[in-house]
N, C-alpha and C positions, 0 to 999 in steps of 0.2 A: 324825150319829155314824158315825163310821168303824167297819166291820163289821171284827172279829177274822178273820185270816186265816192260812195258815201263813208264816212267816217267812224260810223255808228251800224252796229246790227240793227234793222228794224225788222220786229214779224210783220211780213207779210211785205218786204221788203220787193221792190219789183226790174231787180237787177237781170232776174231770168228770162223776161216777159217782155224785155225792151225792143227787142226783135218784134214779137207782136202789136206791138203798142206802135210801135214805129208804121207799121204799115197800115194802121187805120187812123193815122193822121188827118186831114185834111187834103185832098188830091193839089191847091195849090197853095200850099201850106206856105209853101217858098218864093211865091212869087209877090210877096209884100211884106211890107215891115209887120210885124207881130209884138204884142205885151202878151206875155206868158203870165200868169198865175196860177199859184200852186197852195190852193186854202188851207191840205192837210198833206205838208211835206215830209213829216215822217223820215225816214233817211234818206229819201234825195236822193235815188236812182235815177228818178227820169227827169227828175230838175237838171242833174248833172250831164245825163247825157243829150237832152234839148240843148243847152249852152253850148257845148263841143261838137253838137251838131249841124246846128240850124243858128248861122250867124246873122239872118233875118229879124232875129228876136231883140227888137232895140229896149226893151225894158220889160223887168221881170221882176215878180214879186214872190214871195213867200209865206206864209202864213200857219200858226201851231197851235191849238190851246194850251197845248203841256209846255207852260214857261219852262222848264229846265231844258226842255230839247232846243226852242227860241234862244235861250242866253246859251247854248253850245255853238248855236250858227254863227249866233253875234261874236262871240269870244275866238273861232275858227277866222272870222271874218275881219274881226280888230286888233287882235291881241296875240296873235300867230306865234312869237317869239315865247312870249312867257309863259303861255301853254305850251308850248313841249318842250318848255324846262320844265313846268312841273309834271307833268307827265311823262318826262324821262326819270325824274327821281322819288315818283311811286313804284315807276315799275323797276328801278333798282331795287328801293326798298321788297316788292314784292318777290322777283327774285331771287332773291338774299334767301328767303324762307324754303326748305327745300320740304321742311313736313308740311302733309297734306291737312292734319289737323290744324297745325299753325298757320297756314295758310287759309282756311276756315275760318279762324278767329280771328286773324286780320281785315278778311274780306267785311264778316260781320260787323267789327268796329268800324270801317268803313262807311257802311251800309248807314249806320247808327247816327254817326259825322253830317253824312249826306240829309237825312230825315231832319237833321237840327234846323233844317231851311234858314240857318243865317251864318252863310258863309260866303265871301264875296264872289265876284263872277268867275276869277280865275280859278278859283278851289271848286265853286260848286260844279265847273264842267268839267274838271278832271276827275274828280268822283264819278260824273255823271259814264264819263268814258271809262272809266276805271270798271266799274259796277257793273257796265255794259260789256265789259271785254271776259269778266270774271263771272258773270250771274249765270244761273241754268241755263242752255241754249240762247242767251243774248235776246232774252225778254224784258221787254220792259214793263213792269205793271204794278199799278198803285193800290190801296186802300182807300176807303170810302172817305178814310181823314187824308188822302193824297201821300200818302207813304207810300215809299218802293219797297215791296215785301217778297222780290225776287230771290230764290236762297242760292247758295253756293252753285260753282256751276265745277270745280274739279279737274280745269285744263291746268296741263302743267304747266305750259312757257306761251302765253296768250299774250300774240302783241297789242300792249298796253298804247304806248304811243308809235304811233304808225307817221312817222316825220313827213313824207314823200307826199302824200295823199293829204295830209292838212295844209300842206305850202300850197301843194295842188288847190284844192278845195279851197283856198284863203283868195287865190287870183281870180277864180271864178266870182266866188261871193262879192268883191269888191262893186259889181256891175248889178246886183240883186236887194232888192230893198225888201226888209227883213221885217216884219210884221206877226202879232199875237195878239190871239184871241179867235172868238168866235169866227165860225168860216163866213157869214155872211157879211161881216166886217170887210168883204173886197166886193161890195156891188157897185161902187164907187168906180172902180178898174174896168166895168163892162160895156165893151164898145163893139162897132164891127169888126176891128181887127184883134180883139180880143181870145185867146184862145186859154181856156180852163182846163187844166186837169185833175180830178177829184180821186185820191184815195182813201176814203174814211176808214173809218173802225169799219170793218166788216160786219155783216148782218149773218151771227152765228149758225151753223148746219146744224146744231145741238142743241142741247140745254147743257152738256159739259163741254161745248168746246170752244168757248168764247175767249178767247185772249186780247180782246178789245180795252180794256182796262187801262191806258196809258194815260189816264188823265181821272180825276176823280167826279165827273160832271160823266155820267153813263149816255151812250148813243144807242140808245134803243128805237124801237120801231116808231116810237113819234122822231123820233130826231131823225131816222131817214127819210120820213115823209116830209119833212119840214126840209132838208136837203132836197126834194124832190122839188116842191116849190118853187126854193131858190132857182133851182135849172131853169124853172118854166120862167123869173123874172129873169135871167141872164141873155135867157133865147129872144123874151121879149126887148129888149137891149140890141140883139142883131150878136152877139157873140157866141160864137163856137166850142163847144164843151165838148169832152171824153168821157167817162167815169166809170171806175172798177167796181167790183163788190162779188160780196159769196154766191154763186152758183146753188140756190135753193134747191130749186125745182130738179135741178139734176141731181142733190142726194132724196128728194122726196118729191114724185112728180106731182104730188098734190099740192104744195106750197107754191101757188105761184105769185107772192109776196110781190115779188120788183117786174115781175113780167106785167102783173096789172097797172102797179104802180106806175111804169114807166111806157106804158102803153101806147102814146105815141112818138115813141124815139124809138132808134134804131138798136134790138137787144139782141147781145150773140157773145159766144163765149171762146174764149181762148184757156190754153192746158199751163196748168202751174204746178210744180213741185210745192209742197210743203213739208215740213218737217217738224215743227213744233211739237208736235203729238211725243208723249211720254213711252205710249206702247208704239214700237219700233213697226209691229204688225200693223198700223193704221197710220201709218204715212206712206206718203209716194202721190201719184199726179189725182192732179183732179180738175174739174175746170171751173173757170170764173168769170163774172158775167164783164163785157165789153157794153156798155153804153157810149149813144152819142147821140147829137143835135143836127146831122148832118148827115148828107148821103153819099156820096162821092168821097173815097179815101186815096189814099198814094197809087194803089192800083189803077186808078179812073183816070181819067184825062182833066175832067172840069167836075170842080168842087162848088155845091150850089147846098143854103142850105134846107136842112130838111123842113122846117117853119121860116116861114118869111117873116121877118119882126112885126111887130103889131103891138102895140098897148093895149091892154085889159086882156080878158081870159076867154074872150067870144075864139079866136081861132083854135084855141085848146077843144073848145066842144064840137069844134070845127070839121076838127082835125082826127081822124082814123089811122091814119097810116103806122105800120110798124111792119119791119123790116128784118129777117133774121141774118145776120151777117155771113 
């Protein structure tokens, strides 16, 4: 049986990481039914491997602002058959071109097609894969007017339609209700048995090295504190949250951006390859910050959390604790 996988390259994708992720779960993660949500699912590494893992999980959500990535889920989800018929005969067509330049000009008109924003659902997610399988290291990234302005990426035989992995991915999805727009558009979902996992756009290590750009609505530092927030009404709810993000302080000890921010939850970092980076000499591991709302993980015996729920914000001023993992 072919293992569900994400379908799509995403940066910052967290295929590598699931192993880590996994063991700072909840200590009884398993010992009761669970709604998964997932505000910024991005390629669905760890959406995909919670479903295949954890069959406690009686209902799960999903959530994207980047409508095109939303109508790929949906279209993987509904329309299984006529997506990889069209997606088998672009990547014929693509194929077929054995010059790199023509293959360039292809990709570009492509490109060109996609940006027209009125193409129905089936065409606009086989572009969207198409673009994805063909564009510079499998970035996805917009302009300010929301155009994909990713350029050529130069692989020669890049599988375009991946059959095995969308049938896969189509059975899982059938059990996941599929949701766009803002992340706080799921507070609605937040209960005690509640469990969140949060991948935003990352909080750049640079001033060049932001690849956050997948949507044309920028997440800058008001937007992560405004995701902070949200944590603090989700906790107040009684549910359980995760959440990733860039490792400041570890390229600049003096930024401690998310260590104050997140100051009384649980901050500790786990090792991630990336590769994005254009000079070959500035890629390789680095680490990334592990948040959570809870103190007992799969390691522990008993999962209890780290704020007791409460209405209003008096436990927050309350509350000192933080924890380095």
């Amino acid at each position: 049986m072919i293992k569900a996988k994400p379908f799509i390259k995403w940066v910052g994708g967290k295929t590598q990481l699931l192993e880590q992720l996994e063991a700072n779960l909840p200590a009884d993660f398993d010992k009761k039914e669970i709604t998964y949500i997932e505000p910024f699912v991005g390629g669905g590494a760890m959406l995909f491997h919670m479903l295949q893992k954890h069959h406690n999980i009686k209902r799960a959500f999903i959530n994207d602002i980047n409508e095109d990535l939303i109508t790929a889920y949906q279209t993987v989800k509904n329309s299984t058959k006529d997506l990889i018929t069209s997606l088998k005969n672009i990547q014929e067509e693509y194929y077929v071109i054995k010059n790199e330049e023509k293959r360039r000009e292809y990709f570009l008109e492509m490109r060109k097609r996609y940006n027209t924003k009125s193409l129905d659902f089936i065409e606009n997610t086989t572009l969207f894969i198409f673009l994805n399988r063909t564009c510079f290291n499998g970035l996805y990234r917009v302009n300010k007017s929301g155009l994909f302005n990713v350029p050529f990426g130069k692989y020669t035989n890049p599988t375009i339609c991946d059959e095995e992995t969308i049938i896969a991915d189509s059975e899982l999805l059938k059990n996941v209700e599929i949701l766009s727009g803002d992340f706080e558009n799921t507070i609605e979902l937040a209960e005690k048995n509640s469990f969140y996992y949060f991948d935003p756009p990352y909080r750049p290590l640079s001033n060049t090295s932001s690849f956050n750009d997948y949507a044309k609505e920028a997440f800058n530092d008001v937007a992560q504190k405004r995701l902070k927030l949200y944590c603090d009404k989700l906790s107040e709810h009684g549910a359980l949250l995760m959440l990733s993000n860039s490792d400041c302080k570890g390229k600049n000890p003096k930024d401690t951006f998310f260590n104050d921010l997140y100051n009384t939850y649980h901050v500790g970092t786990v090792w991630a390859s990336r590769n994005i980076n254009a000079n070959a000499s500035k890629r390789g591991k680095l680490t990334e910050l592990l948040i959570r709302n809870y103190e007992n993980t799969q390691h522990s015996k008993n999962s209890k959390p780290l704020f007791e729920p409460k209405m209003g914000t008096e436990y927050y001023e309350q509350s000192t604790y933080r924890k380095t993992i």
